[in-house]
LOFI-153313 format. One record per residue (C-alpha): z, y, x; residue in three letters. Coordinates in Angstrom, 2 decimals, padded with zeros to 5 digits. Each point is the difference from the previous one (the first is absolute). Layout:
residues N
w;v;u;rest
Z;Y;X;ALA
...
//
This chain:
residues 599
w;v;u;rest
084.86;-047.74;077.47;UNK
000.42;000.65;003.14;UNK
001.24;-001.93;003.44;UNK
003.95;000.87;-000.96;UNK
-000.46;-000.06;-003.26;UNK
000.17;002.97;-001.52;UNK
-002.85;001.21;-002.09;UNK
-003.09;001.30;000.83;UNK
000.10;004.11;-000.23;UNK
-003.28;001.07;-002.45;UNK
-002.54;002.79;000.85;UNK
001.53;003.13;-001.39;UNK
-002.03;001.32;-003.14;UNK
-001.60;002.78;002.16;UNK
-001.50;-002.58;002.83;UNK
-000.89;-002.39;-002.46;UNK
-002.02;002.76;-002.06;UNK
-001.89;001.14;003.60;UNK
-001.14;-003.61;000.18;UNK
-001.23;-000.80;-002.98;UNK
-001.92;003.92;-000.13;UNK
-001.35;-001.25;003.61;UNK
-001.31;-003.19;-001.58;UNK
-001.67;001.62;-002.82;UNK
-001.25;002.56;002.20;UNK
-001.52;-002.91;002.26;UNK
-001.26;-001.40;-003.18;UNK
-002.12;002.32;-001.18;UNK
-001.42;000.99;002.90;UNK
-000.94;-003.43;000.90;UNK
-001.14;-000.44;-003.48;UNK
-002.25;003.75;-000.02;UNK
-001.78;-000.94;003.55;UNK
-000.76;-003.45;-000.94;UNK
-001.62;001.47;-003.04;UNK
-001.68;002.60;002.01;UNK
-001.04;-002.62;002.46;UNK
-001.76;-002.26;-002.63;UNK
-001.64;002.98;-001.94;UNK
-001.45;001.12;003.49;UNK
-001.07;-003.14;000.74;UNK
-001.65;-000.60;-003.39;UNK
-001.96;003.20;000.70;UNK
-000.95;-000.25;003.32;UNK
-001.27;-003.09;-001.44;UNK
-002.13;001.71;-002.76;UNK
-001.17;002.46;002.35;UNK
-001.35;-002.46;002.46;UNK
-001.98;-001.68;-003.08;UNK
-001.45;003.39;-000.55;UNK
-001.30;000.77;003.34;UNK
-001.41;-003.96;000.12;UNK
-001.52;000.78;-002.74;UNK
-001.90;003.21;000.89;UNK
-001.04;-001.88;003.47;UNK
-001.74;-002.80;-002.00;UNK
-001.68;002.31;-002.62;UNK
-001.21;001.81;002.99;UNK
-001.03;-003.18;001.87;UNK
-001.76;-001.03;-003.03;UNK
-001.77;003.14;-000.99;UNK
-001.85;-000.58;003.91;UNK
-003.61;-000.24;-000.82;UNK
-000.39;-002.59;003.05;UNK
003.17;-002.47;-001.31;UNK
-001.91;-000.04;-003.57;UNK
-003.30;-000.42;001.98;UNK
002.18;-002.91;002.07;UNK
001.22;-001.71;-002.88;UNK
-002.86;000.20;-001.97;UNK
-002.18;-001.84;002.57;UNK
002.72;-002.89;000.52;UNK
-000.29;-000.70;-003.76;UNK
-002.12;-002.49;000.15;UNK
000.60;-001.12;003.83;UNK
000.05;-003.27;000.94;UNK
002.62;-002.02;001.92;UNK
-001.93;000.92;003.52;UNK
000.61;003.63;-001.11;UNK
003.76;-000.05;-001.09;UNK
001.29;-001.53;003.41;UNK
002.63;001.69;001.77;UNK
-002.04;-000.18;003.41;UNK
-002.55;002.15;-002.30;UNK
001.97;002.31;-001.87;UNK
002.39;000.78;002.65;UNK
-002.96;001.58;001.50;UNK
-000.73;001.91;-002.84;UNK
-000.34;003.28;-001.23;UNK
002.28;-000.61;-002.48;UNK
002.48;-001.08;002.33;UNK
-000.64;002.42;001.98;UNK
000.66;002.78;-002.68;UNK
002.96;-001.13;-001.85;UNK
001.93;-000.67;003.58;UNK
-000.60;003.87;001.29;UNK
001.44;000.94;-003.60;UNK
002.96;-001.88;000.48;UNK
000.25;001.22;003.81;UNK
-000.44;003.61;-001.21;UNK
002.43;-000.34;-002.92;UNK
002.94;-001.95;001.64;UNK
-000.74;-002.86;-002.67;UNK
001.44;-003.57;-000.60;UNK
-004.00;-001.12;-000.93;UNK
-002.69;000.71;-001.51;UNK
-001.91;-002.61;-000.99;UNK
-003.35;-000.13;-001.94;UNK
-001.03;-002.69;-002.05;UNK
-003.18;-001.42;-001.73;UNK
-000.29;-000.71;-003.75;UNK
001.75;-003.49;000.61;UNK
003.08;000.96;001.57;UNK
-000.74;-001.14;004.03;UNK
000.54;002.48;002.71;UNK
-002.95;001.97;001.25;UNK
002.55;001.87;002.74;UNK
003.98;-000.36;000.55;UNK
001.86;000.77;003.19;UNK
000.61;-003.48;001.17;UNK
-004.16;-001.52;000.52;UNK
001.61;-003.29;-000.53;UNK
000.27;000.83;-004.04;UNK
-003.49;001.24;000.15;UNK
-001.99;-001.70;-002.89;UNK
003.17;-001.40;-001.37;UNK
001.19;000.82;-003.57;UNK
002.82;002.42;-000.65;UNK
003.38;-001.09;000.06;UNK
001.11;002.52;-003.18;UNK
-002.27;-000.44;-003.57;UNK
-003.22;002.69;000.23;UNK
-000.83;-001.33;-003.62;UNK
001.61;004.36;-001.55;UNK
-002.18;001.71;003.10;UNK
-003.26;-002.65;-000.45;UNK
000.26;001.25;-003.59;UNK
-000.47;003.19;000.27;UNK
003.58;001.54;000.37;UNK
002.06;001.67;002.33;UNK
003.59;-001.67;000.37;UNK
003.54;000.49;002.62;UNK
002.44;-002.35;000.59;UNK
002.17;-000.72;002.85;UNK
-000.73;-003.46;000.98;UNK
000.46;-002.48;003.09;UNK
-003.37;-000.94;001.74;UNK
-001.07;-001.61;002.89;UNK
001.38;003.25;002.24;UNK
003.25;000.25;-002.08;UNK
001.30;001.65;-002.87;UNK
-002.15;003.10;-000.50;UNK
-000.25;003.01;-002.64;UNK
-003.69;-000.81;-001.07;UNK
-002.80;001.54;-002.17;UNK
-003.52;-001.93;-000.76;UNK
-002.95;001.89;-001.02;UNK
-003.28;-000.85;-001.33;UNK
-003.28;000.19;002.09;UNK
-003.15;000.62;-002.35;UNK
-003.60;-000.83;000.99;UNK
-001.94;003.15;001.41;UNK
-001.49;001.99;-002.52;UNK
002.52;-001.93;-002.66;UNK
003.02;001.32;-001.29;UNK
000.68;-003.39;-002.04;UNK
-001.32;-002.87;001.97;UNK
003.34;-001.16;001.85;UNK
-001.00;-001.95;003.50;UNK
002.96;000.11;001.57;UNK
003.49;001.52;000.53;UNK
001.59;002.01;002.76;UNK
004.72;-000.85;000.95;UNK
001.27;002.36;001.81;UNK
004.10;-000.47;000.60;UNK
003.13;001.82;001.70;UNK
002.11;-002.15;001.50;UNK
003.17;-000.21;-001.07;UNK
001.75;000.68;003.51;UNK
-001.60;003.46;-000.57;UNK
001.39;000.56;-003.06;UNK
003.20;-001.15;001.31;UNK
-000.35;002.36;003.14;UNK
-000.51;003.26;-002.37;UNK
003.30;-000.92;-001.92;UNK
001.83;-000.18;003.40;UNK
-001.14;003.32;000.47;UNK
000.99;001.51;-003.25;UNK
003.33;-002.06;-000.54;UNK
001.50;001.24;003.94;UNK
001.07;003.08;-001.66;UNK
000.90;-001.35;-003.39;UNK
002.96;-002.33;001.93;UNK
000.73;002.88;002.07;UNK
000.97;001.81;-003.44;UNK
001.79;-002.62;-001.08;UNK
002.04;-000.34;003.19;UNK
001.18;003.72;-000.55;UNK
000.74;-000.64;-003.70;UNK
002.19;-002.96;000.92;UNK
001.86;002.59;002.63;UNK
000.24;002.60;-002.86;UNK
000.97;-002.41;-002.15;UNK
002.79;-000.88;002.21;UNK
001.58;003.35;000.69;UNK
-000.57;000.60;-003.61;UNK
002.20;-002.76;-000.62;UNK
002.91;001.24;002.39;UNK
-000.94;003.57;-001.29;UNK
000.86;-002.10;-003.75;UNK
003.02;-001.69;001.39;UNK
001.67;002.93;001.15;UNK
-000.80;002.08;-002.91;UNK
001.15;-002.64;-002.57;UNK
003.57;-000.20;002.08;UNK
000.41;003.95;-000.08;UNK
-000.78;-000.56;-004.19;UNK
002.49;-002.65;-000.54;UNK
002.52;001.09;002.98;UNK
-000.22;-003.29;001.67;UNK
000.92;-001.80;-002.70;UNK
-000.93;-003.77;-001.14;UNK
-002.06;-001.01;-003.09;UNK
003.20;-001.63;-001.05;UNK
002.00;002.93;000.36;UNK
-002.23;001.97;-002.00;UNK
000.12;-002.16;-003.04;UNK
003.93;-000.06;000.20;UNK
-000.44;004.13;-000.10;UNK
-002.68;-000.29;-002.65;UNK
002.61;-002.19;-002.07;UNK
002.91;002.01;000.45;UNK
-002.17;003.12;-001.16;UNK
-001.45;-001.67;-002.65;UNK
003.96;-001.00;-001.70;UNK
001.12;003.48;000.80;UNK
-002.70;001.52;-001.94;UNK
000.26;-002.15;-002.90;UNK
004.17;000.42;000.21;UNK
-000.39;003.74;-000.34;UNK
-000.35;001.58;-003.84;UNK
-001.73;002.69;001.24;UNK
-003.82;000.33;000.58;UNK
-000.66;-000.29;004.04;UNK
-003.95;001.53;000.81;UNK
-000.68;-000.22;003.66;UNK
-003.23;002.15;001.68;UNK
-001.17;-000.16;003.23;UNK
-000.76;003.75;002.08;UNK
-003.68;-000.79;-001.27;UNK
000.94;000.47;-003.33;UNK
-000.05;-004.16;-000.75;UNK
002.07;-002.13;-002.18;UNK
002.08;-002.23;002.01;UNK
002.51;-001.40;-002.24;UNK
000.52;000.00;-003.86;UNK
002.89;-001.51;-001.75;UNK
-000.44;-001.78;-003.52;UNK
002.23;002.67;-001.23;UNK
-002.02;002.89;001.13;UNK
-002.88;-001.71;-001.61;UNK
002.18;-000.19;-003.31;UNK
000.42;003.60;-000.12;UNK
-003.36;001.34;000.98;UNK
-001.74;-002.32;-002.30;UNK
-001.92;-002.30;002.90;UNK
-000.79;-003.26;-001.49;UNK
-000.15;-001.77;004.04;UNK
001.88;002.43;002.17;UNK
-000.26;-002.61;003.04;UNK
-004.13;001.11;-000.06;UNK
000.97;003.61;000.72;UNK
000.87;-001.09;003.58;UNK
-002.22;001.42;002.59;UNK
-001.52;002.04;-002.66;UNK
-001.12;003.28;000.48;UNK
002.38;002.70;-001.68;UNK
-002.53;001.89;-002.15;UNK
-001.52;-003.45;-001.16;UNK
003.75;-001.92;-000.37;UNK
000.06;001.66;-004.32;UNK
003.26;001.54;000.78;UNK
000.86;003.53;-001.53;UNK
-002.15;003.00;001.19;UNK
003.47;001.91;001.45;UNK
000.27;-003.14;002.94;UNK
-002.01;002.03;002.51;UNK
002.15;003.40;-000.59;UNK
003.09;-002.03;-000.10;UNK
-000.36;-001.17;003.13;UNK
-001.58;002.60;001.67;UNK
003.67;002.06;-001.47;UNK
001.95;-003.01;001.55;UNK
002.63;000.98;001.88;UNK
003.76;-001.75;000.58;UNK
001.35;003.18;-002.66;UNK
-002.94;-000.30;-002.58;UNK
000.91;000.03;-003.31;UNK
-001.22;-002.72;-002.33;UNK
-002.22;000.77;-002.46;UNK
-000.16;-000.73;-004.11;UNK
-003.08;-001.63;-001.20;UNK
-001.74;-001.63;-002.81;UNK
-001.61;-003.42;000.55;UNK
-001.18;-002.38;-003.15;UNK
003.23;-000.46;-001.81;UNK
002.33;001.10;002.59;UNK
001.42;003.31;001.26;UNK
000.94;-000.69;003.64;UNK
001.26;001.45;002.90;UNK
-002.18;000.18;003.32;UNK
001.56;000.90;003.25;UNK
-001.98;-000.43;003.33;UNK
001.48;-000.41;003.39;UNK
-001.83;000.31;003.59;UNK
001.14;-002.82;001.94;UNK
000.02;000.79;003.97;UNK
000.42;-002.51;002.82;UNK
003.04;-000.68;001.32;UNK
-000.92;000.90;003.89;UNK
-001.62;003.71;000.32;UNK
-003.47;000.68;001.13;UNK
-001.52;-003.09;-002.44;UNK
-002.46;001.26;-002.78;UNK
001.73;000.16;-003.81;UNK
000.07;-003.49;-001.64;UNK
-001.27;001.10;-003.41;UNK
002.05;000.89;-003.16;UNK
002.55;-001.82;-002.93;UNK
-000.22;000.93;-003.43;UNK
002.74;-000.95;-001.99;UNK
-000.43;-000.25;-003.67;UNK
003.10;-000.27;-002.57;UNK
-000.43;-000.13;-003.89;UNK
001.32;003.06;-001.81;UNK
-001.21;-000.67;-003.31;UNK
003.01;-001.14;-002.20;UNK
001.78;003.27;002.08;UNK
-002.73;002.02;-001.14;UNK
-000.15;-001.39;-003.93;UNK
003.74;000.68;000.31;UNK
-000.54;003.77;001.34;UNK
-002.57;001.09;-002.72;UNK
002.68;-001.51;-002.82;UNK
002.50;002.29;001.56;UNK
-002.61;002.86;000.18;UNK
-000.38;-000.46;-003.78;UNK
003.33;-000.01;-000.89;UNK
000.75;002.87;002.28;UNK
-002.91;002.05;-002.04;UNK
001.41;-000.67;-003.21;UNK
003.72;000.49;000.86;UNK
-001.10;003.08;001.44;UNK
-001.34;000.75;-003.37;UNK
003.26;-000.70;-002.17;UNK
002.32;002.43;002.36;UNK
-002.47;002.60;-000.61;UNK
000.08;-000.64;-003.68;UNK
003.22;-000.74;-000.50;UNK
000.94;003.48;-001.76;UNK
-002.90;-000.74;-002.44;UNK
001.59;-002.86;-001.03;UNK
003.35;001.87;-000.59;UNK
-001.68;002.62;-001.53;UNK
-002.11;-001.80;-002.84;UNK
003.74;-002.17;-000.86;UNK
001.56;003.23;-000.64;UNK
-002.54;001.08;-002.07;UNK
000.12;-002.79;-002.15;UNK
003.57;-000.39;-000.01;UNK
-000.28;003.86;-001.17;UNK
-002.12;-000.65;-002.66;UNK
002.27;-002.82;-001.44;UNK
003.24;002.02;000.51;UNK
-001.74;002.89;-002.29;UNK
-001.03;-002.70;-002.75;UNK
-003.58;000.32;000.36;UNK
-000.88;-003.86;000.41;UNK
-003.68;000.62;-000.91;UNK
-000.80;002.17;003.01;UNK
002.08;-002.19;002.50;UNK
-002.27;-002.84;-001.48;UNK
-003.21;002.33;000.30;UNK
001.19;001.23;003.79;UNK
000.77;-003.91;000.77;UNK
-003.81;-000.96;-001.31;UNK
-001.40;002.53;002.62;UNK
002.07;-001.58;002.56;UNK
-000.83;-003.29;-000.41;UNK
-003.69;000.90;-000.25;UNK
-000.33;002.09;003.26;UNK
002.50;-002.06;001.78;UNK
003.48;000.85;000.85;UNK
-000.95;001.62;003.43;UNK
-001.96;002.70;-000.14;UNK
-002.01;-000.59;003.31;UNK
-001.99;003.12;001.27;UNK
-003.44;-002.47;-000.34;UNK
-002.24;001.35;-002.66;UNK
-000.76;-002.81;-002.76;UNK
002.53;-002.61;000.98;UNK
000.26;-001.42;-003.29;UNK
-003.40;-001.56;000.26;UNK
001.30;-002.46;002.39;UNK
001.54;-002.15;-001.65;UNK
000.55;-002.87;002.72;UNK
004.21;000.95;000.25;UNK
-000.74;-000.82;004.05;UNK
-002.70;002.31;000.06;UNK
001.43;003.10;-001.73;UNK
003.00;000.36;002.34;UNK
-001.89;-000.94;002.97;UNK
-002.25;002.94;-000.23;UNK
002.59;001.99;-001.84;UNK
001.62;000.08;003.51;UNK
-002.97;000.46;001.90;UNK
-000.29;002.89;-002.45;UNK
003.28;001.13;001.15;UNK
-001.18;000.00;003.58;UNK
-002.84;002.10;-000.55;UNK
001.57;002.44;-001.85;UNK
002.21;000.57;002.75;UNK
-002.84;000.75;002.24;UNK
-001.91;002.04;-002.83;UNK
-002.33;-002.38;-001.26;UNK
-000.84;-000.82;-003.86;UNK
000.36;-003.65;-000.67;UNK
-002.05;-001.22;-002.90;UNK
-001.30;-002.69;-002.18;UNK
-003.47;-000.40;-000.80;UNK
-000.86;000.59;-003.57;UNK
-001.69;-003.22;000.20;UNK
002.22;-002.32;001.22;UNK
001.17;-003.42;-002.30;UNK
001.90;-002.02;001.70;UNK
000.51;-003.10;-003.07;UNK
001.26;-002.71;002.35;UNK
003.40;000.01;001.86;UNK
-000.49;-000.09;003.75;UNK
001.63;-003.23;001.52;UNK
-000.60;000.57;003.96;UNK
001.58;003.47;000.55;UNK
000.63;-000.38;003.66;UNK
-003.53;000.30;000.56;UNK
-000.98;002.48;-003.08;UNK
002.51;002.51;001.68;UNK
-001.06;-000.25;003.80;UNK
-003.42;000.43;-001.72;UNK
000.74;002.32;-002.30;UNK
002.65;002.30;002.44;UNK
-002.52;-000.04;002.84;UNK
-003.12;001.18;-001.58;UNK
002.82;002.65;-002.13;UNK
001.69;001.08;003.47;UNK
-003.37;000.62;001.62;UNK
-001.18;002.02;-003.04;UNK
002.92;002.24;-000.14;UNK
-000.13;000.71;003.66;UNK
-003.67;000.94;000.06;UNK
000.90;002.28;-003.35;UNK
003.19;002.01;002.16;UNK
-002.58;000.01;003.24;UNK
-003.02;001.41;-002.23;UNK
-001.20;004.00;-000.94;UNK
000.01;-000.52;-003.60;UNK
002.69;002.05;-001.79;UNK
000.81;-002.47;-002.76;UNK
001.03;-003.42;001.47;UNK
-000.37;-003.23;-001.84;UNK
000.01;-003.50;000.10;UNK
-002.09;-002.24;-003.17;UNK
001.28;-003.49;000.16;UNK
-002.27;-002.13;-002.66;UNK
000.88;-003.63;-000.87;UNK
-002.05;-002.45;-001.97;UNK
000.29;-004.10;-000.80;UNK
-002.55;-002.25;-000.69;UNK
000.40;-003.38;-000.32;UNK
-001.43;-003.27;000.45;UNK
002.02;-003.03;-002.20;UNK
003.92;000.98;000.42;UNK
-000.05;001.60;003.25;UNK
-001.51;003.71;000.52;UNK
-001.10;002.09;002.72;UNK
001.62;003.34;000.67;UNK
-002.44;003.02;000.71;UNK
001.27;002.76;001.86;UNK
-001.96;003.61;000.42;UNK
001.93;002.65;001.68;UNK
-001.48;003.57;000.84;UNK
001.31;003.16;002.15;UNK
-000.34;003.96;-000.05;UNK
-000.31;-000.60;003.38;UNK
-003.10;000.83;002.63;UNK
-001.40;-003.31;-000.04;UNK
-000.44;-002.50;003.24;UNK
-000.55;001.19;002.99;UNK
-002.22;-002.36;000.98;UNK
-003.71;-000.89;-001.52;UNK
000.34;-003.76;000.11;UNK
003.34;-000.87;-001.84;UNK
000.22;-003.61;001.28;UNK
001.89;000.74;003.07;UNK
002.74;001.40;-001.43;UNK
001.05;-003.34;-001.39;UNK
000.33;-000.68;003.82;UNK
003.29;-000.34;001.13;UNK
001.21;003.10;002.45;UNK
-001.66;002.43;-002.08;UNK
002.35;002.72;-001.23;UNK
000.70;003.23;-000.58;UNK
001.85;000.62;003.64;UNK
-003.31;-001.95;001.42;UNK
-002.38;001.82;002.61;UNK
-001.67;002.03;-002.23;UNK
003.46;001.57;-001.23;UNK
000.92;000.49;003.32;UNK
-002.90;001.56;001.23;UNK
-000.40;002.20;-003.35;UNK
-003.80;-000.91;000.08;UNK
-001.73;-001.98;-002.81;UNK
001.53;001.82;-003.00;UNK
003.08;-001.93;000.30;UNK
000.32;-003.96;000.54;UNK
000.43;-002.73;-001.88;UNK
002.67;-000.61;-002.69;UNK
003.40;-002.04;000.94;UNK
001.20;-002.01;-002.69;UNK
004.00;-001.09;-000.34;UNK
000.28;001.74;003.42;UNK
003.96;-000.21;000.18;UNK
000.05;-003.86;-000.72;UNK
-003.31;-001.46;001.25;UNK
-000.40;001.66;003.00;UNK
-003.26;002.36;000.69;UNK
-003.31;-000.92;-001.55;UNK
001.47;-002.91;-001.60;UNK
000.06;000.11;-003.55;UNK
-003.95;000.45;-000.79;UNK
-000.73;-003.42;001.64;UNK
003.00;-001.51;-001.53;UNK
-001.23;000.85;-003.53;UNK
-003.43;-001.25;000.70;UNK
001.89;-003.23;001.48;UNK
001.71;-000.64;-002.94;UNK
-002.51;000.60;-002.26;UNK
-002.86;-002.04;001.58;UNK
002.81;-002.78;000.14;UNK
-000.23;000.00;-003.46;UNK
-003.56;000.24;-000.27;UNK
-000.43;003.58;-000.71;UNK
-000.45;003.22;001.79;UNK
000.95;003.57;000.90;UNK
-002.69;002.12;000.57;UNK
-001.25;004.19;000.02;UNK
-001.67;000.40;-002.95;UNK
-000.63;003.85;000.95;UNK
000.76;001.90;003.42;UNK
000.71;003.19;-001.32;UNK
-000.89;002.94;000.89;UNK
001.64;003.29;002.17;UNK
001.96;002.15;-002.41;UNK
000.55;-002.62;-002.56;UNK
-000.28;-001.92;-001.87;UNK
000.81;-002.97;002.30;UNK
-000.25;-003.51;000.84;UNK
-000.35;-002.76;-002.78;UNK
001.09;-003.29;000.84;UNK
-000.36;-003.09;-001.91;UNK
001.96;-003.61;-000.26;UNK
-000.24;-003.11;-001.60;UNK
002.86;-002.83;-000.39;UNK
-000.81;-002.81;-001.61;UNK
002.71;-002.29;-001.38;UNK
002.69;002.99;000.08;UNK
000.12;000.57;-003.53;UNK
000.55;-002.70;-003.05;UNK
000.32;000.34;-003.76;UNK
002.85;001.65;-001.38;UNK
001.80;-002.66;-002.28;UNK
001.13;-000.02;-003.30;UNK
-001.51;002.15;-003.21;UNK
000.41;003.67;000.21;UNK
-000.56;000.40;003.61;UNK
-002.43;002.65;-000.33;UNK
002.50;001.84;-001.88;UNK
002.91;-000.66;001.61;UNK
-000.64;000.86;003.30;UNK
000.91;003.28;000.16;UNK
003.22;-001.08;-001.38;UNK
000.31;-002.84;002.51;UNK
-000.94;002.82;002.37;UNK
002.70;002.15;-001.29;UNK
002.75;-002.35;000.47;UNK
-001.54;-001.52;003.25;UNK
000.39;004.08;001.61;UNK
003.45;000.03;-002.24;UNK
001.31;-002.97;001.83;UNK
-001.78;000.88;003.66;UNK
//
């Protein structure tokens, strides 16, 4: 509180984030040259052991200090007094070494440990003040130890009787003082705190450089702010029943709502965020889609998992001109139970479309029989009625419709014969087809069935062969009471235009794709259900639906130019169940009959 009162005003968010990247800066620094100070130190240390310990080897390897030593073996106490031995040769000798050399000491020793020279006279004939016992055994040792003189780096070295390389009589200490030592790491740590005196000024106009880059990011605004925007987002997102798919200008994720994540199929949409596009799993037509984005873009149909949705992509520009692009929205609505809704209609459309053209048939066969019975002859009405009933009442222009005996089947693809005979094409029924079940999903049997049809009899009106045909071949097989559908359908036409067939499953690949446009490649893909589903669409759709079920749709043969044409292949499991009651074998055409009777 303050003096009136009122309280104390807090560090803004921006200050208080300089500060504590100051501190941390200061930290680390501090933290790096004290480690660089100690590691020096440590080998400045190691290094002055080293060069003791080549002075004493050299000390001892003198052929007049073994001579020395050797004679003082065996000296009296007359001999070993300091009057005496600072006289010396010995003395003599070790103290021009350690003039020469800038030494601590060097000190020689007999076999017992007392001083045959030393710096200070007074020590002369005195025992060592650090244990010779490693060196008077016949080793070489370092250490950095405190003496008489000080604390020293230090090496002791053997001396060996002249002539013997094993008879130890005496040892040679030589040190480095420690103020030395000390000196060198002066020298070498000057420009070490120099550096870090620059890094701490970096690191401070780094950390205004931070400050004021953070403020233009989040426009001056608080932490707390923030999380009230974040919050508001967040409820808006989940409040909308559309899919919301935010992505940065680098092509990131930067926001995902649980709905989106429903739709696509993303088990934890929030771990898209800050995601690279290309690695987010998201449909491969994202990048096009938003490289197409404009405020007038059309959406655009596609097939994910289970769903048919609706994509639409909008740039999203800054509100003041001159700033960069902020990225893109995708919006992502559900179309599916539209879509199931569309391909009933497109069904019933077909097969209406097949009554009115049959309609006179039907007028024509009743006054035939009502001829017959008007004349008396009851046993050809009854013969003429048989036929009927066996062929069906509609006489669709599909060759060998009364092997399908599914009713669902027989006037789906009698219309679809309808269609193609319109544009010229033969519709028929493979010889081999048996169809014993009774299909119980047509909604997907017919987008199956209609798209691999539609694509045949285009290829067939856009191929050279004279005679133009479509072979439709259905088969059951079954597995307890449910059976899977198999579905073979083959052209006149030239074949695929393309080696590989897989990417024409691909949606965007259709007949009014590049290579149609161009006229190169031979002609371009086919474009199933193109008046309902939208170009390229129906391929992937069929392969949707059937992988959904656990089968496939496949090419089973790419054809060739000038016919005969593409085979493709699907499989449906659980599409197809047992016809029940006895007699359905037999009565199927019959059910057949009366199913196209009724239609």
């Amino acid at each position: 509180m303050t003096a009136s009162g009122a309280p104390r005003q807090r560090p803004g968010f921006l200050v208080r984030m300089m500060l504590l990247h100051l501190a941390v800066v200061a930290a680390v620094v501090l933290l790096c040259g004290g480690v660089y100070g100690w590691l020096t130190y440590e080998r400045l240390g190691r290094d002055a052991e080293r060069q003791a310990l080549s002075i004493a080897r050299s000390v001892a390897a003198d052929v007049d200090v073994r001579a020395g030593v050797a004679e003082l073996v065996d000296a009296g106490p007359a001999d070993l007094d300091a009057d005496v031995l600072s006289r010396g040769g010995l003395q003599r000798a070790a103290e021009g070494v350690r003039r020469r050399t800038d030494a601590l000491f060097v000190v020689i020793t007999d076999d017992t440990g007392l001083r045959l020279s030393h710096p200070n006279p007074e020590q002369l004939g005195r025992p060592v003040s650090t244990d010779p016992t490693e060196a008077l055994a016949g080793r070489e040792v370092t250490s950095q130890e405190r003496g008489t003189l000080g604390h020293s780096a230090r090496a002791k070295v053997p001396v060996h009787a002249p002539g013997s390389d094993e008879t130890v009589v005496g040892a040679v200490s030589v040190g480095i003082s420690s103020a030395d030592v000390l000196a060198a790491l002066e020298e070498d740590i000057t420009p070490v705190a120099a550096t870090a005196v620059a890094a701490l000024g970096l690191g401070a106009a780094a950390s205004a450089a931070i400050a004021r880059r953070l403020k233009r990011l989040t426009l001056g605004l608080e932490p707390e702010e923030i999380v009230a925007l974040a919050q508001d987002q967040e409820a808006v997102l989940r409040g909308v029943d559309e899919g919301v798919i935010g992505v940065s200008p680098g092509h990131r994720i930067t926001v995902v709502n649980a709905e989106a994540g429903r739709l696509l199929g993303l088990p934890e949409p929030s771990r898209l965020v800050g995601r690279p596009l290309a690695e987010a799993g998201l449909p491969a037509s994202f990048p096009a889609l938003l490289a197409a984005a404009t405020p007038a873009s059309p959406a655009v149909e596609q097939v994910v998992g289970r769903h048919v949705l609706i994509l639409s992509a909008r740039a999203v520009r800054p509100a003041r001109p001159g700033l960069p692009p902020l990225g893109w929205v995708v919006l992502v609505r559900d179309r599916t139970e539209l879509q199931s809704l569309t391909r009933q209609l497109d069904a019933v459309g077909a097969l209406s479309t097949a009554l009115r053209a049959q309609r006179h048939e039907f007028a024509n066969r009743l006054h035939t029989i009502s001829g017959l019975l008007a004349i008396g002859d009851a046993e050809e009405a009854r013969r003429y009625v048989s036929e009927v009933t066996e062929t069906g009442p509609l006489s669709y222009p599909a060759e060998r419709a009364e092997l399908l005996r599914d009713p669902y089947l027989q006037a789906f693809l009698g219309a679809k014969s309808v269609e193609a005979a319109e544009r010229g094409v033969s519709l028929r029924i493979g010889e081999e087809t048996l169809v014993r079940g009774r299909v119980v999903d047509p909604q997907d049997v017919t987008t199956v069935i209609g798209s691999l049809v539609d694509n045949a009899v285009r290829a067939a009106v856009q191929g050279a062969a004279e005679v133009r045909w479509v072979e439709v071949e259905l088969l059951d097989d079954w597995a307890g009471d449910e059976g899977t559908l198999h579905l073979v359908v083959a052209d006149s036409g030239d074949g695929l235009p393309v080696a590989d067939p897989e990417p024409i499953f691909a949606q965007g690949w259709s007949t009014a794709g590049p290579a149609a446009a161009t006229g190169s490649g031979g002609g371009a893909p086919f474009d199933p259900l193109p008046d309902v589903h939208g170009q390229g669409f129906g391929l992937s759709l069929s392969r949707e639906l059937a992988r959904r079920r656990g089968g496939e749709v496949w090419v089973a043969d790419p054809g060739r130019p000038g016919g005969p044409g593409a085979v493709f292949c699907a499989r449906l499991p659980g599409t197809v169940v047992r016809d029940p009651g006895p007699g359905a074998d037999v009565g199927g055409a019959r059910s057949a009959g009366r199913s196209g009777g009724a239609g």
